[in-house]
Structure formats: C-alpha cells, structure tokens
N, C-alpha and C positions, 0 to 999 in steps of 0.2 A: 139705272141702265145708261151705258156711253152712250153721249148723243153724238150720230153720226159726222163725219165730217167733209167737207165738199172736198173731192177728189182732187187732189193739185194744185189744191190753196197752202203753200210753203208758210206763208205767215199765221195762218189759224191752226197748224201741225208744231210749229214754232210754240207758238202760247202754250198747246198743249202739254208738249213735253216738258217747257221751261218748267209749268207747275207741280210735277211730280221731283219729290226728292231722290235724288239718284247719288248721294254723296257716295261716297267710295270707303267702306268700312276695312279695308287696308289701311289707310290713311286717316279715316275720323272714326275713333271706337263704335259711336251710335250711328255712324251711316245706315242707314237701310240696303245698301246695295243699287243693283240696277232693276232689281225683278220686277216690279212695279212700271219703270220707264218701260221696259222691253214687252213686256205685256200690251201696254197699250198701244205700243207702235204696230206690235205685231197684229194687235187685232184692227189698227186700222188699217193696214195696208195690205189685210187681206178682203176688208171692205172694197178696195181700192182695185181688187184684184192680182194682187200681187201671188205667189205661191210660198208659203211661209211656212217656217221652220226655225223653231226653238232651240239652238244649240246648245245643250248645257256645259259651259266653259269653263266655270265655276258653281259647285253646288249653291241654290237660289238665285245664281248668277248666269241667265242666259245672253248668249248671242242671238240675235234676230237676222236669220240669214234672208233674206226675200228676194224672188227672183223671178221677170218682168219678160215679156217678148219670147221670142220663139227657142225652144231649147231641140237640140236636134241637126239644125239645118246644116247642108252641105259646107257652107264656109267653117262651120263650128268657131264662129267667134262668142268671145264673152266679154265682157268689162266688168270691174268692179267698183262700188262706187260704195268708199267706207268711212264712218265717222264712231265715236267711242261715246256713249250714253252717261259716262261717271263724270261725276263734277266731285272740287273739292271739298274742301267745309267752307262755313259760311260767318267765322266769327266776323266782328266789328264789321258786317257790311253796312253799307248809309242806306240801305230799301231793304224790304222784306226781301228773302232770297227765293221764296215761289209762290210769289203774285206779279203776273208777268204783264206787270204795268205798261203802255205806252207814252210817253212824253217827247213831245218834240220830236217827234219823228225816230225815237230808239226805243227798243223794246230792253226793260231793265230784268233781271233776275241772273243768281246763280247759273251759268251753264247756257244763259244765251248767247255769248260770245263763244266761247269756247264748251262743246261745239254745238249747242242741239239748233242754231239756227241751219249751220252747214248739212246738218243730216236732215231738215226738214228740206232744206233747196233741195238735196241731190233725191229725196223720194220724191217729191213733186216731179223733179225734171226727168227722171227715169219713168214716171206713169204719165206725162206728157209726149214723153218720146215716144213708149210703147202703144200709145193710142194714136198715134200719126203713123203707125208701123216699124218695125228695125228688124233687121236682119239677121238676129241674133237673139242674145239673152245677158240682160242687165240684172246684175245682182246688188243689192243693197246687204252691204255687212256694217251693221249696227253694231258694235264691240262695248266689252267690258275693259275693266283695268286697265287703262290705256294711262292713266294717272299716276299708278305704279310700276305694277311688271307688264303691261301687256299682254295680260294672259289670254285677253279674247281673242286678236289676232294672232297670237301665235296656235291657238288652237284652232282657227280656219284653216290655216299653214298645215299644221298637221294632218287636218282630215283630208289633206288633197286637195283644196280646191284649185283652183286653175284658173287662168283668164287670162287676154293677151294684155292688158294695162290694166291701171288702179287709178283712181283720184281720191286722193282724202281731204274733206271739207275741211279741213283747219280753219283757221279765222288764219285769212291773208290779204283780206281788205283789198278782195277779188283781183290781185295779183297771181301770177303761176310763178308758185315756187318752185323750181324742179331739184333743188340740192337742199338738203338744211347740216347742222352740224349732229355730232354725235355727244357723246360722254364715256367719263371712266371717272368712278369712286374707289380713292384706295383712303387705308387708315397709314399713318403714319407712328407707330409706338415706341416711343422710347423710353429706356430704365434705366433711373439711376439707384443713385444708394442712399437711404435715409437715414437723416443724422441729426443730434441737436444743432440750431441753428447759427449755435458756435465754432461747430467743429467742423472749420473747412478743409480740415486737414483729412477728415473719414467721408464726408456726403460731399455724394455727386447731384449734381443738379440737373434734374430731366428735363426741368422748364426750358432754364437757356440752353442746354444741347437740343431740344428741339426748334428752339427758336434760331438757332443758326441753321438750320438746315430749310429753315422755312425762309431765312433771307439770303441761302444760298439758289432758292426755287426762284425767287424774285427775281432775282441777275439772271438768272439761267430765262426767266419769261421773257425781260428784257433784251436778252442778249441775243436768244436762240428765237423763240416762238415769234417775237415782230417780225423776225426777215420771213415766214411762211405766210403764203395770203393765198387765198382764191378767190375768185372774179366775182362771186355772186357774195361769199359769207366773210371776206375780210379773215382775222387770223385768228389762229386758236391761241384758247387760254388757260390759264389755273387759277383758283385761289383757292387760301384756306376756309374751310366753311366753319369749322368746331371746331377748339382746344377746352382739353380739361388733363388735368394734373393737381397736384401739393395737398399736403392733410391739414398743414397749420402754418401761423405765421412761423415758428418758432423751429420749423424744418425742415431740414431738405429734400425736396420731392423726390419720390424715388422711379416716379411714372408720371409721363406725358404724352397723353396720344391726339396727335393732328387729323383731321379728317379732312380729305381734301376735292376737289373735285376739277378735272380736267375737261376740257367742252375740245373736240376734233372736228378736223377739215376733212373732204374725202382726198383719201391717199394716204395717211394717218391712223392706223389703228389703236383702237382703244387700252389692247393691250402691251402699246409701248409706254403707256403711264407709269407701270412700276418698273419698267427700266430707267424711265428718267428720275422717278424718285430713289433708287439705290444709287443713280452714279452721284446725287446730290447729297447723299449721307458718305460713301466715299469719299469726295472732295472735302469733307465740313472733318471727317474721321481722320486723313492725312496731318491735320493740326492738332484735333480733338481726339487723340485717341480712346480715350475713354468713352468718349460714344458710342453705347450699344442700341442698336434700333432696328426694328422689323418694322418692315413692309409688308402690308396685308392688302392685296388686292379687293375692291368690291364688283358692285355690281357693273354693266357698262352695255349701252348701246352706241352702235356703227352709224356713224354716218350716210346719210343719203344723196344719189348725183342722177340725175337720171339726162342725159347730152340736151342742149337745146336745139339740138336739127331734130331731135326723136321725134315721132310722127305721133306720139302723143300732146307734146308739146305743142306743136306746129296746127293739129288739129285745135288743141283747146284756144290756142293766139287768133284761127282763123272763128273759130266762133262770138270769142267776144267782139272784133271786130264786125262781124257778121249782124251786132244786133247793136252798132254804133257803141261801142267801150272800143276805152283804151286795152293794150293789154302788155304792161308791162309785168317783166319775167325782173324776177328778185330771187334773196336768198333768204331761209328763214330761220332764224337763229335757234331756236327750241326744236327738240326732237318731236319728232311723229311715228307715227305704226307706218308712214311710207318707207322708210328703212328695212321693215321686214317684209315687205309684198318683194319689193325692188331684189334684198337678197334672195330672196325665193324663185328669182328668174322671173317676176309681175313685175316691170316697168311703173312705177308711180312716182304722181307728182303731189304737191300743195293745192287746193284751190279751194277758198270758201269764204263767207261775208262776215262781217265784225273784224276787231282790231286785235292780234295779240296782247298787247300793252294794258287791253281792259280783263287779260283772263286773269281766273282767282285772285281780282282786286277788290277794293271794298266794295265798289263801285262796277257793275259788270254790264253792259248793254250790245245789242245787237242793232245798227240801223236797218230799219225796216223795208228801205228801200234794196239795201243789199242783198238780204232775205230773198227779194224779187229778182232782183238780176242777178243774182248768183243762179237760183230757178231756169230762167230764161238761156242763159247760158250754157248751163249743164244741158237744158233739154237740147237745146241746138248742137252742142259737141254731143252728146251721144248717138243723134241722128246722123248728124255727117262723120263719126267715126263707123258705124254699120253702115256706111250707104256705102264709104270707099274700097276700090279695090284692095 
C-alpha cells in the first residue's frame, strides 16, 4: 500500500517521482514508459485533493491532468502549470538512476533536474495556493513525450484545453525564461556513381560533393547566421550531427547522406532550413555540377517568445521578489512544450529548479533548496495571478 504523503511537501513528492523509472521507450527500447510515474502522481494528488484525470495520450501512456480551486467562477480564469514525467536512459550515469539520494544539499537521480523536481514544486504550490483560496482553477498537466515528439501536450492542445497562461517547470535555475529557441532536422543526400577506386575517369564521389556543401553551410553560418541575435538567446545555428556513406576502401562512394540540425530564433521559422540548405547545394552545384543531392526535410519545432512587459512575466518577477529572490529574466537555449501552449494562443513561459547543464548527464541532481523555493514562488504567483484584476 502507498504510504501517504504530507500535502505540499515539494521535496518528499520529488524523491517520489525521482524513484519511479519513467524512461521514454521512444527513445530507450526497454523504457517502461510513464504509466507507473503518472499513476502515482495521479493518486497522490487526489489524496491531496486535487480533481484528477488520466489522459490517455499514449496507449499505457497517460497524461495526468489535475485541477485545484474553483472551476466555474464569473472571471473564468485558469492557469496551467505543466511539466513532462519521461526521463532519458540512464547509460554510464556515476549514481544509481532511481535511488533518489541526498548529498550535500542536491537530490541525485535520473529526472531530478530535469523535470520531476519542477513538477513536484508547481503541485505543491498550486495545493498551497488552493488552500489559501484563488479565484479560479489551476491545472496541473503532467505530460508524456516531451523527450521526443511531444505527444502529451499536443494532445492537451487537442482536446481543447484553455487557460489564460502556462508555466512549465523546466530546470531554469529559478530564472523566468520567457523565449527559448526552436529546431529543424533536415537529411542532406547526396549520390554519386560507384567505381573502382581507380577509375576517376567513371566514379563520382558522394563524400566530397557532400563535404562541400557542408563547408559551403559553414561560410554561410559564419557569414549569415552571426549577424542574426536576440536579446535573450543570442544567434541561431547548424551543425552537422551524422554523416555516413562509401562501401570500401577501394571505391567510390556512390551515397552520402548529412543529417543536420538547425536550432532558430523567434522571427525564424523552422521551415526555412531547407531553403538554406538548397541555396548551399546550388552555390557548391555552379562549380560542381555533377552534384546531385536531395534535401529531405525532418522533424522541427518553433521557437518560443512570450514579451517581457506580459503580465505573466511581470506577475511571476513580482513573486519572486515578493518572497526575497532575485528575478532574473533569461533565455533558454533547449526547446520546451512552452512553444506549443504559446502557439495555441496560452501565453507561456520557463520557470523551475535545477540546472539545464545537469539534464540527461551522467551525473543529474536537483538542489533541494530550489525544490523549495521554486514551491514557494509558484504558490505566491498563482495567488497573485488570481487575485489580480
């Protein structure tokens, strides 16, 4: 039988989650999923009092929708307060990955940085807020897949939900990040003609026709992409991630395909990647003409901005002040599921404890004290975001 858990203790909800495997079986073959993490959130936090609801997002794969304070009321405000349950694999980590050690003040395991400390703050602070009263109704969305496709937020998205802002617990080392950058994956393939290693007079070489166009992408980062910056994330970039081609020493390759990957600013869409990788086979083709290459578009998420005058923003600056933090507003370089609350017309920002730097590293910890004031904060911004006109 689960042993109960004291109501609004962020750091004993913390330990909990951390010890359930929640890898992501998109990503690691033997992952077990989230059904297990979601399960026990969900039954704590209807201990808690919460009103809870098993989303199936994913077959065995639920979302944990749960939602606090009053539903109904004349203002009909809502907030959402969202974090994503999947952690990566757990090869060569230096600690067990769910034994959710303390040492020196950081709680160690798989998924305590990123994010299950963030989702234990924002449930505590949302059942702190609700039992001091609010005006409205806070929802906790617990997500899947945030790891790969995002398929748990995008299916909140779907089923309608609403709400006038979002916060997602990322690890921001309780900074507000209101922008982060986006991405686009394209492949890069090029075909030449295969020959004996003799005969340069018949093989075309795929290698180096694609390796020119990968040092015509360089020039083109250097040339073009430095002059682009923004205030918070600095400037977008490329590089190649994967090349594979050639059969033998003794041949000439007849296929090389680049895979690449483009990280965007807001104002930048994801799908001008494969415009700039054709004009780069272009330019490389004017010399080379025997370059033949396709551009194969992949997957790609949009950037996120959400203004810093937004009264989300302005709200969550006045709270951590409120309880003596600092509150410095940053940019955060990695995507989040705030990109899709935000397009969805839900306003969201970054906010939660631990370090990016330590997610899926060998080495992963959540300081514990952050845990707590990340808690203390969220409760106080959600109280003064229902209290304001």
């Amino acid at each position: 039988m689960r042993k109960a858990l004291a109501k609004g203790d962020a750091v004993a909800l913390t330990r909990e989650l951390v010890a359930v495997d929640s890898r992501n079986p998109s990503l690691v073959p033997d992952g077990p999923g989230e059904g297990a993490c979601a399960r026990l959130l969900g039954g704590i936090l209807s201990d808690w009092g919460f009103r809870v609801e098993m989303q199936g997002a994913m077959p065995g794969r639920p979302n944990v929708v749960a939602r606090i304070g009053q539903a109904g009321t004349p203002n009909g405000r809502r907030l959402i307060l969202n974090g994503h349950l999947d952690t990566v694999g757990v090869e060569r980590m230096s600690h067990p990955p769910w034994d959710p050690q303390v040492r020196d003040g950081r709680m160690y395991g798989r998924g305590s940085a990123d994010m299950k400390g963030g989702i234990a703050a924002m449930c505590a602070a949302a059942w702190r807020a609700a039992r001091a009263g609010i005006d409205g109704e806070c929802i906790i969305a617990a997500v899947v897949d945030e790891e790969f496709r995002s398929v748990g937020t995008r299916a909140l998205i779907d089923a309608g939900i609403t709400a006038d802002a979002a916060i997602v617990t990322e690890p921001t080392r309780l900074a507000i990040c209101p922008a982060h950058k986006g991405f686009a994956w394209a492949d890069l393939d090029v075909r030449g003609v295969a020959a004996h290693g003799s005969r340069y007079d018949v093989g075309v070489d795929a290698i180096t026709l694609a390796a020119l166009v990968v040092a015509d992408l360089e020039q083109y980062q250097q040339r073009v992409l430095t002059t682009r910056s923004h205030p918070l994330l600095g400037r977008p970039s490329l590089h190649a991630s994967f090349i594979s081609g050639g059969q033998g020493l003794s041949t000439y390759p007849d296929r090389c395909t680049v895979q690449y990957e483009r990280r965007t600013i807001p104002g930048e869409s994801p799908g001008e990647f494969g415009r700039e990788l054709a004009d780069a086979v272009a330019r490389v083709r004017t010399a080379r003409p025997e370059l033949d290459a396709v551009v194969v578009p992949g997957f790609s998420q949009e950037p996120n901005e959400v203004p810093e005058s937004h009264r989300l923003v302005r709200t969550l600056v006045r709270a951590l002040e409120g309880i003596g933090l600092p509150a410095p507003i940053e940019g955060l370089s990695c995507w989040t599921d705030a990109a899709l609350f935000t397009a969805a017309g839900i306003p969201a920002v970054c906010f939660g404890p631990g370090d990016i730097a330590v997610a899926h590293a060998r080495e992963e910890y959540v300081p514990v004290r952050e845990v707590e004031l990340a808690a203390d904060a969220l409760s106080a911004f959600v109280r003064d975001w229902f209290a304001a006109a």
